[in-house]
N, C-alpha and C positions, 0 to 999 in steps of 0.2 A: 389615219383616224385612230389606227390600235396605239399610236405612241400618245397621242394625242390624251385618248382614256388613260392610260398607263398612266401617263403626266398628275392627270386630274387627280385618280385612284389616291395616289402618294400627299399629291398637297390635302385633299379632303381625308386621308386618313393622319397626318403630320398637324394637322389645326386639332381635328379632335385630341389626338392623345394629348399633345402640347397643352390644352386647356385643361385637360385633364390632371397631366401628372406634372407641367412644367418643360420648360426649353430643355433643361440642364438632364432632370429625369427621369426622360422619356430617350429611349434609345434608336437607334436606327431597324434593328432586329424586332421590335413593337413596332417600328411605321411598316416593314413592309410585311409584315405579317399580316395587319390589319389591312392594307390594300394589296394581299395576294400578290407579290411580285417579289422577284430579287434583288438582293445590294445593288447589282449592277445593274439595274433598271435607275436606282437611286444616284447611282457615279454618273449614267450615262446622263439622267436628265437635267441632274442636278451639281453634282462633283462631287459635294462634300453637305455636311452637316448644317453648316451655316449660312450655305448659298442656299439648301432648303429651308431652314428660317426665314431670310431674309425674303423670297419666293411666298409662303407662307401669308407672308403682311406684306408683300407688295401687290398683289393681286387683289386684294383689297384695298387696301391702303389709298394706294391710287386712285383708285375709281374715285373711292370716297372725299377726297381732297380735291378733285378733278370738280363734283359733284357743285362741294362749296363754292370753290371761285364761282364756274357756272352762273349756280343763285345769286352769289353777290355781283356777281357783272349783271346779271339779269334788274335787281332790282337798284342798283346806280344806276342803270339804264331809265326805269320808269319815276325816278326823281327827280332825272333832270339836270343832275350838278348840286341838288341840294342833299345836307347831309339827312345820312339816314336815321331812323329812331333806333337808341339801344338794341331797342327788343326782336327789333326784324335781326338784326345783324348778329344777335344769340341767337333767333331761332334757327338761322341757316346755318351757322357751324355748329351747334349743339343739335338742331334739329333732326338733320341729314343723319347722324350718327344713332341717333336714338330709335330713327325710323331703322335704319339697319340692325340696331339692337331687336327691335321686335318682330322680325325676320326667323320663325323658329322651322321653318322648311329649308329655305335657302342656303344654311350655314350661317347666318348674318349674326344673331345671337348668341353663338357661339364663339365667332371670329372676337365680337365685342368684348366678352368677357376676356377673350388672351388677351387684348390690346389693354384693356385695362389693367390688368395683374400685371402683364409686362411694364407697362409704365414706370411703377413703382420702384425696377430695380433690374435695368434693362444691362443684358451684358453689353461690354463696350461697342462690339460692331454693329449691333442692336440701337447701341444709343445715336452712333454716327446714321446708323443709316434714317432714322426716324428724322435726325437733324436736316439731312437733307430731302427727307420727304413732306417737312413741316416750315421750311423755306420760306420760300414765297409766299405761301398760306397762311403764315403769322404776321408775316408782313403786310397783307392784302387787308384782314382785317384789324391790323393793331392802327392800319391806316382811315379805316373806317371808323373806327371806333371813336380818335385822336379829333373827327372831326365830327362826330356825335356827342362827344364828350369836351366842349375846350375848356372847360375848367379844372380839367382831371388831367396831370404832368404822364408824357407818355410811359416812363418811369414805373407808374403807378398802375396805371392803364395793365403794363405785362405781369407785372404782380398779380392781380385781377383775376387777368385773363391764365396764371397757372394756377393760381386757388380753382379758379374753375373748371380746370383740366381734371384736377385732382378729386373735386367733387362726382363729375359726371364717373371718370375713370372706376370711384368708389362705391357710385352706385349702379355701375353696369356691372361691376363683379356678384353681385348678389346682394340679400340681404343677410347674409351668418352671422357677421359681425353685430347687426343690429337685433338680431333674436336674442344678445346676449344679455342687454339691456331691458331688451323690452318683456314686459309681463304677458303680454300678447302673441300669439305667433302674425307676424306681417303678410299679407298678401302679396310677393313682387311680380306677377303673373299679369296686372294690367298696362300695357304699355303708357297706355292713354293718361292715367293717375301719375305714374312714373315723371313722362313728359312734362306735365303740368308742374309737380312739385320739384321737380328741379330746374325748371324755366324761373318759377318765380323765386326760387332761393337765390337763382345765378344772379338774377336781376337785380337785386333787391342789393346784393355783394357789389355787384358793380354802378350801383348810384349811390353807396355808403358814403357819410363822410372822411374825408381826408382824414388820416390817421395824425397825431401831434408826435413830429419826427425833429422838434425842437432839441436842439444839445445834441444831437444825433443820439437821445436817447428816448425810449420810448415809456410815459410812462403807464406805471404796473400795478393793478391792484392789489391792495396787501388782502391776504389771506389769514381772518386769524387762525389759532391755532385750535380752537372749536371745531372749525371746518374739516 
């Protein structure tokens, strides 16, 4: 049971500082400071720096991915064989994650926000390891989707579906970014609002029309030089 805590202590004090200061930033000498133990508590549980990373978002990570299938076997289950609607098939992969974002006891909220900043600019064994933690997962629903969507080229479909990684990703890290524009300070405090407004954004992205990818060029609106 004492290694067991000891384990815990390091990955709950190794997420915070990580969201805090960054993967790269944040030292070994800060994580066990803040969970009260030795390097060699950190060797023994973990080896090295990046096996605690990797630990870090797989303890999560997992679950979370685990979650989605779940729901999606669950509700291909109650259809029947028939495909499902867009919007069930974002609420459970966007859904499940936003429910964990608003988790401000648990760690859940916290975890969200690293997984979001990391996204962005993930170090390489970082990015493999996400690779294989998002597998079958992008498979499960790009195949739901392919069959909710037959007008929409799968192609396109993954496009979509990284716009909208990128959106949730961007709005689970906070709103700063968005203070900077706005004349308003924002409330990001209600999960509920949160959820809502980025359900119907994602939505609304993924029934758009087909983009004109004629010539293999796209075309661009001119900007005069007023603007």
């Amino acid at each position: 049971m004492a290694e067991i805590d000891t384990r815990l202590r390091i990955l709950d004090a190794a997420e915070s500082l990580f969201t805090q200061y960054g993967l790269d930033a944040t030292t070994l000498r800060q994580i066990t400071g803040a969970a009260e133990v030795n390097l060699a508590a950190v060797n023994y549980h973990f080896g090295s720096k990046e096996e605690l990373i990797r630990e870090v978002f797989r303890r999560r990570l997992t679950w979370l991915n685990q979650q989605r299938l779940r729901e999606l076997d669950r509700l291909e289950t109650e259809a029947g064989g028939r495909p499902l609607k867009p919007s069930r098939i974002l609420e459970v992969f966007f859904g499940v994650a936003l429910k964990m974002a608003a988790d401000t006891n648990g760690g859940g909220r916290s975890f969200m926000r690293l997984l979001g900043r990391t996204y962005r600019q993930p170090p390489e064994f970082v990015r493999s390891f996400f690779a294989e933690e998002y597998t079958a997962v992008i498979a499960r629903f790009k195949a739901a989707l392919i069959r909710a969507l037959p007008g929409v080229p799968g192609e396109e479909i993954l496009w979509r579906f990284h716009f909208m990684m990128g959106a949730m990703s961007y709005a689970l890290t906070g709103t700063d970014a968005l203070h900077i524009v706005a004349e308003d300070a924002l409330d990001d405090s209600d999960s509920d609002a949160l959820y809502a407004r980025l359900m119907s954004f994602m939505l609304g992205g993924l029934r758009a029309p087909l983009p004109d990818l004629s010539g293999g060029r796209v075309k661009r609106p001119r900007i005069s030089k007023a603007a």
